[in-house]
C-alpha positions in Angstrom: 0.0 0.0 0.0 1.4 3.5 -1.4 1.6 5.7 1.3 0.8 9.5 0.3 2.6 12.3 2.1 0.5 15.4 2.3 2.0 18.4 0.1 2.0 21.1 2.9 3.6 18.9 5.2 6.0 17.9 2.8 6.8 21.6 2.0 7.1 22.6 5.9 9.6 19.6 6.3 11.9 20.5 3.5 11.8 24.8 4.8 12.7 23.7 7.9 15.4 21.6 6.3 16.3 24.2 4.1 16.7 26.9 7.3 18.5 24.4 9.5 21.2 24.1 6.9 21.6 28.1 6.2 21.9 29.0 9.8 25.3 30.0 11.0 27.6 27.8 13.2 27.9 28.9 16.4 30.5 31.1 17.4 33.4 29.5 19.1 33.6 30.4 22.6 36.4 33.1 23.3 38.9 34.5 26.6 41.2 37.8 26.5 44.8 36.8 26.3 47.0 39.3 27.6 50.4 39.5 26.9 53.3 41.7 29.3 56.8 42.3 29.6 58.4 43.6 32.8 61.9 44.7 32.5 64.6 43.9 35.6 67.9 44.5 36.1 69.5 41.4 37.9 66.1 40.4 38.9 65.8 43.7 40.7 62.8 46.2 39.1 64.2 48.3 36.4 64.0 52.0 36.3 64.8 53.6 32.8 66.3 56.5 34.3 68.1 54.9 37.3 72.2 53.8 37.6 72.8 50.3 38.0 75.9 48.1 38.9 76.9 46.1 35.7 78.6 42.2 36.0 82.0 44.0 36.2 80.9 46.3 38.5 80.8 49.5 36.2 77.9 51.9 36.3 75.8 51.6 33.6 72.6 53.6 32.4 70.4 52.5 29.7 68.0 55.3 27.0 66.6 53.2 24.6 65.9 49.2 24.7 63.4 47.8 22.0 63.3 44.4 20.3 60.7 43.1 17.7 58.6 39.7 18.2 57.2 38.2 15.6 55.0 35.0 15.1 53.6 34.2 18.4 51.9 31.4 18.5 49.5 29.7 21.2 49.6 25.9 21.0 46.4 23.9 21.9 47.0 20.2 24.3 45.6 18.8 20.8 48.2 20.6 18.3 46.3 23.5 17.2 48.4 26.2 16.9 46.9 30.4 17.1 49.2 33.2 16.1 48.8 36.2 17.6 48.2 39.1 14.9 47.9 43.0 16.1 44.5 44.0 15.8 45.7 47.8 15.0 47.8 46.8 12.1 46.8 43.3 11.3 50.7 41.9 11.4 52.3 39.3 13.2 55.1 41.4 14.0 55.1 43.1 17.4 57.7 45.9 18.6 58.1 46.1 22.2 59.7 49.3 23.5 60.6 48.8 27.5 62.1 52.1 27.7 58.6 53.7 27.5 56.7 50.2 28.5 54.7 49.5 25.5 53.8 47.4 22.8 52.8 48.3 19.3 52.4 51.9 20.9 49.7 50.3 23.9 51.0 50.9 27.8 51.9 48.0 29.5 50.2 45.0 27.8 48.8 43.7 24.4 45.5 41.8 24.6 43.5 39.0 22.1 40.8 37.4 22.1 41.5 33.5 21.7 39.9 30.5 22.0 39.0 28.8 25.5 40.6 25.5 26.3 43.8 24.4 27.5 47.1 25.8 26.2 50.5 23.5 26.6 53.0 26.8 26.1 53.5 29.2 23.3 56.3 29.8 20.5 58.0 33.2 19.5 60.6 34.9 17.0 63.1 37.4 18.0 63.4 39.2 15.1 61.9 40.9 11.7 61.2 37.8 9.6 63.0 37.9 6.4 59.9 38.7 3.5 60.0 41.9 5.6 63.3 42.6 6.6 63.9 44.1 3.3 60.9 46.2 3.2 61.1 50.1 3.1 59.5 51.2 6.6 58.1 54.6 4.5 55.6 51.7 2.4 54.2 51.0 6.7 51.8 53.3 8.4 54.2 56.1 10.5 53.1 54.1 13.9 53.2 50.5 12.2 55.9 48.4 14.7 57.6 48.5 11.0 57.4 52.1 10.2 59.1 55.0 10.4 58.7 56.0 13.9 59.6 52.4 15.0 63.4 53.9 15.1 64.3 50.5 14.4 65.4 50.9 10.5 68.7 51.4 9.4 68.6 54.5 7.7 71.9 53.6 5.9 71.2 50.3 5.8 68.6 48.0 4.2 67.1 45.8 7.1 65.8 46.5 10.5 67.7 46.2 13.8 65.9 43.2 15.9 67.1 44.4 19.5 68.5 47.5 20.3 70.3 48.7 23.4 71.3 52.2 23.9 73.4 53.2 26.9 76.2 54.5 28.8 78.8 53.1 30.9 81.5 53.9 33.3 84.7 53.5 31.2 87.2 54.3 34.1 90.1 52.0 35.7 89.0 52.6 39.1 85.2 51.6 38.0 84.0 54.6 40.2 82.7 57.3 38.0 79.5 58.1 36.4 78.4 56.6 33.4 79.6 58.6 29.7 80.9 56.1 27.9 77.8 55.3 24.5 76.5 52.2 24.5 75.6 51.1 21.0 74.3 47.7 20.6 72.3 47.6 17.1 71.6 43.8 16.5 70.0 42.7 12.9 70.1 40.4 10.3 68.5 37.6 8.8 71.3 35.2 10.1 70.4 36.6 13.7 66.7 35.7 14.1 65.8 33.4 16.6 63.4 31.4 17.8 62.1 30.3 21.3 59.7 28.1 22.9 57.9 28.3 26.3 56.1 24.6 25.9 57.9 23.0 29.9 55.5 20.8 32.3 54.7 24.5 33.9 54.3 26.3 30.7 50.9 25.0 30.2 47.9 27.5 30.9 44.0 27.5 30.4 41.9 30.1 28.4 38.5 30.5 29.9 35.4 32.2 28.8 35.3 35.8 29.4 38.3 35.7 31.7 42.0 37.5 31.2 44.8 35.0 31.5 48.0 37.4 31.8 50.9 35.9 30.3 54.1 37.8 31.7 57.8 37.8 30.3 60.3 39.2 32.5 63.1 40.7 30.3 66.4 40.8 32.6 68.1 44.0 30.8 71.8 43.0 32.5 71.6 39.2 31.3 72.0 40.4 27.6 75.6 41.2 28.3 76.6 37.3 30.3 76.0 34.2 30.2 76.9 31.6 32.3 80.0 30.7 30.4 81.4 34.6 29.7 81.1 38.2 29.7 80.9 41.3 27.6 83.1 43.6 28.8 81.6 46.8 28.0 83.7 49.4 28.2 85.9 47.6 25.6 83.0 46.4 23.3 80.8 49.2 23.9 79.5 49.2 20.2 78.0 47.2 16.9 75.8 48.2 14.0 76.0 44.3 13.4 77.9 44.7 10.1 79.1 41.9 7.9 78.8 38.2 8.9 82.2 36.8 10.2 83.0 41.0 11.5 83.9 41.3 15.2 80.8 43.7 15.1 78.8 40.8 13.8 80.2 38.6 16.2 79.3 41.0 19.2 76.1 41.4 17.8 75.4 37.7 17.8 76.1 37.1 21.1 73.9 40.1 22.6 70.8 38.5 20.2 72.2 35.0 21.8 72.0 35.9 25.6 69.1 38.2 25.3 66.9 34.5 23.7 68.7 32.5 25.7 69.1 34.6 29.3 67.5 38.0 29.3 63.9 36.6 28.2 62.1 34.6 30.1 58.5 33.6 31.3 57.1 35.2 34.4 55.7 32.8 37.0 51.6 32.2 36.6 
């Protein structure tokens, strides 16, 4: 026996198909990540304008200290990986100035809005990466972390500077005098960029709904001169505009970019 289905009740079953299958997915479910960089001077807080004791025991006073980030990444417990991009100027490159304690031009912090679960760590670059290390910073907005007022461009020179350090130290042989001595250290080039990767047992955090998870790195502004192996001596290496690979500028340059990854930059206790 043919069973007849009744038009209209055919035609309200296939709308209400029809509309179930248009509607949008539901948005996924989001938390504010907030991202922070405190500067310190031997684990002590740092004060731009303040004289500090250096390794050798020279004064030393600091004007200008900014380094560029770039692909920071989030990874998920199940792979996923999220990369931070700044909402002002849609790039994955941040500049973070500590001098005047901001990033991309905001005070203090830089915040996103990621998805909720849990996080095992993140990944970073130290660096401009290369498609834009070439780039002419007058093609950027003026405030753009890659444009003119970044102060970060070689004006002589194609490529950007990755970390710079300007200063002054005590250059005297009784290591007892003020600080006049320029401290120049300009690091950048595409054979300096670095990568690093908070992903330890305790680097693991957990984005919830409508929550801010602040996610602090303490930058240790005396660490970028010593390791745990050697020592900068300032007052005799007191400058480098990086220059060619295999220069003693380069190789000065190197190891500030080497011991501010490896020492200076760290991750701040949850």
């Amino acid at each position: 026996m043919n069973r007849q289905i009744p038009i209209f009740s055919l035609l309200t079953f296939l709308t209400v198909i029809g509309f179930s299958c248009c509607d949008d997915p539901p948005a996924a479910e989001t938390g504010t990540f907030s991202l922070q960089f405190t500067p310190n001077f031997d684990s002590e807080t740092w004060a731009p304008t303040d004289t500090y004791v250096n390794q050798d025991g020279r004064n030393v006073a600091f004007s200008d200290f900014k380094f560029y980030l770039s692909n920071i990444t989030l990874i998920k417990e199940d792979g996923e990986e999220i990369e931070l991009r700044s909402e002002d100027f849609d790039s994955e490159v941040f500049l973070v100035d500590l001098f005047q304690g901001t990033i991309d031009g905001d005070e203090d912090s830089h915040t996103f809005e990621v998805p909720v679960g849990n996080y095992t760590g993140l990944k970073l670059n130290v660096g401009v990466p290369e498609i834009y290390n070439g780039s002419d910073p007058a093609t950027y907005d003026l405030d753009h972390p890659l444009g003119v007022r970044s102060g970060m461009h070689w004006s002589w020179n194609a490529g950007y500077m990755f970390v710079r350090i300007d200063g002054r130290v005590d250059s005297s042989a009784t290591k007892s005098q003020p600080p006049t001595l320029s401290l120049i250290y300009h690091a950048g080039a595409n054979g300096l960029f670095r990568s690093k990767a908070f992903q330890a047992g305790n680097d693991g955090f957990e984005i919830k709904s409508d929550e801010v998870l602040t996610y602090e790195f303490d930058v240790d502004v005396n660490k970028c001169f010593y390791n745990t192996t050697e020592a900068i001596d300032m007052a005799e290496r007191n400058l480098t505009h990086t220059g060619g690979e295999g220069s003693t500028s380069y190789e000065l340059a190197e190891e500030v970019m080497d011991n501010f990854v490896n020492e200076a930059l760290t991750r701040a206790p949850f």
